[in-house]
C-alpha positions in Angstrom: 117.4 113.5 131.2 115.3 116.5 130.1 111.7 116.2 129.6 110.7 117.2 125.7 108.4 119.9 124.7 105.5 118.2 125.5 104.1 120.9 127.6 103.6 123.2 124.3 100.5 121.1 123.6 97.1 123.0 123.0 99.3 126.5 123.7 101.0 128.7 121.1 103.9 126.9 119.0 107.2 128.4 120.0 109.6 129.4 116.9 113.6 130.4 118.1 115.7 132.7 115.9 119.0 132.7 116.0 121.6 134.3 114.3 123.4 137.6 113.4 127.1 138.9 113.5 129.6 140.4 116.4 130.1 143.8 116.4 126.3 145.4 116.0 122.9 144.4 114.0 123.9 143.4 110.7 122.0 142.5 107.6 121.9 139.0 108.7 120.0 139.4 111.9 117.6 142.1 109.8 116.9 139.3 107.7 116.3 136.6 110.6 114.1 139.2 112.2 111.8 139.6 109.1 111.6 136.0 108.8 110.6 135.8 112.0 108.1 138.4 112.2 106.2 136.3 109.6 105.7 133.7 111.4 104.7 135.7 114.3 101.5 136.7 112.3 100.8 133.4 111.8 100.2 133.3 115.2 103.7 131.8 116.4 105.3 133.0 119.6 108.5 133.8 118.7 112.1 134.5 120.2 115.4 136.0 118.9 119.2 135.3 119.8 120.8 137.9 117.8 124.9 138.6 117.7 125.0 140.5 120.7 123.8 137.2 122.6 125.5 135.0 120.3 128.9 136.7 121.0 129.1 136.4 124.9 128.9 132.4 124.4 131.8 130.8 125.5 133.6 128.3 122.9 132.2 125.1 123.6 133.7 122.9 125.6 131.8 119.5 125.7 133.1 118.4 129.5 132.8 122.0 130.8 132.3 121.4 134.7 129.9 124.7 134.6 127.7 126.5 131.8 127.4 130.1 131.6 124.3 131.8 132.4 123.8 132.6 128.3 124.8 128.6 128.0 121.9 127.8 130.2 119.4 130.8 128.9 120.5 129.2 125.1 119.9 125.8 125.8 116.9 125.6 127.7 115.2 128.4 125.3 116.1 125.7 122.5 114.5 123.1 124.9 111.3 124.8 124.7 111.1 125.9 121.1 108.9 123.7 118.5 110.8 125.2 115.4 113.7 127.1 114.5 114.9 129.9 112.1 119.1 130.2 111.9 120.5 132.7 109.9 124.5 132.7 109.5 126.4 135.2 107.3 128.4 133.5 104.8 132.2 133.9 106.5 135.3 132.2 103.5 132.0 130.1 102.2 130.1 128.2 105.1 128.3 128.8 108.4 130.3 131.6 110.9 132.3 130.0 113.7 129.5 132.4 116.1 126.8 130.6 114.6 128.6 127.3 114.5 129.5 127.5 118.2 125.5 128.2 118.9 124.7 124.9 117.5 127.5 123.0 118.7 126.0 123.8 122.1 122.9 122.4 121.8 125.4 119.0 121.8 124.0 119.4 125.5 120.3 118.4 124.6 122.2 114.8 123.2 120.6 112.8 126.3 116.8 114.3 125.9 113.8 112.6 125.6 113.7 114.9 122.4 117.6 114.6 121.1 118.8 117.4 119.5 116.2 119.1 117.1 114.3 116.0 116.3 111.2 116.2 114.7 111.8 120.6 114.3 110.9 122.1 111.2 113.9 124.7 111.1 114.4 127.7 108.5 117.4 128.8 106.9 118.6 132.3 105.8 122.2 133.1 104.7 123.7 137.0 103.6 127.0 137.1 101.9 128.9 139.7 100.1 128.0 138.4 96.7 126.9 135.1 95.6 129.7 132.7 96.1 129.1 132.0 99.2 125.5 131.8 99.7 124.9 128.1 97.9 128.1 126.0 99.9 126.7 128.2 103.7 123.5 126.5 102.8 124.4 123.5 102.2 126.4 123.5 105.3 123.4 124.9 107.4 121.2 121.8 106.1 123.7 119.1 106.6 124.2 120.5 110.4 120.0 120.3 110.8 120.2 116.7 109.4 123.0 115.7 111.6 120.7 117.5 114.3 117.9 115.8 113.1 115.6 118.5 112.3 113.5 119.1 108.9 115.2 122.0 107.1 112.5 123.7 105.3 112.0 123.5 101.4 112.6 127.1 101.3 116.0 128.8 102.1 117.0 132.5 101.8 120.3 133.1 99.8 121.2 137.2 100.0 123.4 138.7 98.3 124.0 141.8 100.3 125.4 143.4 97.6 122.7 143.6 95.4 119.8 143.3 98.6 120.4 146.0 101.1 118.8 146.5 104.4 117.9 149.8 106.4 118.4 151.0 109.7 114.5 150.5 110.0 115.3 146.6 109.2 113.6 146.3 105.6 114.8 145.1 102.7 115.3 147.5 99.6 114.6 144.4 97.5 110.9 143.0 97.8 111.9 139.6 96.6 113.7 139.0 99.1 111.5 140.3 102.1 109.2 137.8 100.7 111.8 135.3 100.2 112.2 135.6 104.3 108.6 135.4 104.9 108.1 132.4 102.5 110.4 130.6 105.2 108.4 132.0 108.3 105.5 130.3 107.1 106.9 127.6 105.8 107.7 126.9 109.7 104.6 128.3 110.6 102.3 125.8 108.0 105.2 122.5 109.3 104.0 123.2 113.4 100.2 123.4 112.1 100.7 120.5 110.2 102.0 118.5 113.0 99.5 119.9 115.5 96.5 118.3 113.1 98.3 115.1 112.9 99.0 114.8 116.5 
């Protein structure tokens, strides 16, 4: 059995990003990335899994014999995280099977002193190609953090991409929703400092 995160205590909370699409950055991990840069300045160390990573995981098998090296890198990363941020594109309305498989691996954190993402204040962000999409992905995306047992924050990003576009540079054309995403940075952000005060 794993130990939990309990040697985060008195250092910098720890906030994990993941998402994004094969194939290249897309607007999905540009919004993640935004999202997460906002909770960076709220003092938040902060770490990104974007498609490029996400792609060279191996569908999961639960009674693999081995894990990958990005298996491992994914899983203990997650391990040491305090909060989350997971942004999926919105692929025949719910989560992508990429992003799906991510979360399906952390199946290997089941036996932890911390199971799953108990406790874990987690963000979520979704980018479709219009809007019917967006609502069912999130819905999805917050009954996969309940069944992992994390807090999905009151906030949640729903981008139509469009409408919203995003540069090369990584903004956001729209300024609603660059400060849609940074609502749900520190909504993560203000959840950790909550829970440090009460600790």
């Amino acid at each position: 059995m794993h130990a939990s995160n309990d040697h985060h205590a008195g250092s910098r909370p720890f906030v994990v990003g993941i998402g994004g699409t094969a194939g290249g950055t897309s607007s999905t991990e540009r919004a993640l990335a935004i999202a997460m840069k906002a909770a960076a300045a709220r003092g938040v160390d902060t770490q990104m899994f974007g498609g490029e990573f996400l792609a060279r995981l191996p569908i999961y098998v639960p009674k693999a014999p081995q894990r990958t090296a990005e298996e491992i890198q994914f899983v203990e990363t997650v391990r040491r995280a305090d909060g989350l941020v997971i942004a999926s594109p919105g692929y025949h309305g719910s989560v992508s099977g990429m992003i799906k498989n991510a979360l399906d691996l952390l199946e290997e954190t089941a036996r932890d002193s911390r199971v799953y993402l108990s406790g874990m204040p987690v963000g979520l962000v979704v980018t479709a190609y219009g809007w019917q999409a967006t609502g069912s992905t999130i819905s999805a995306l917050r009954s996969i953090v309940h069944a992992l047992r994390g807090w999905p924050t009151p906030m949640a990003a729903a981008i139509n991409t469009s409408a919203s576009r995003f540069g090369d540079d990584g903004t956001c054309e729209d300024p609603a929703v660059t400060a849609q995403l940074g609502l749900i940075g520190d909504q993560v952000a203000d959840f950790l400092q909550l829970h440090r005060k009460s600790a």
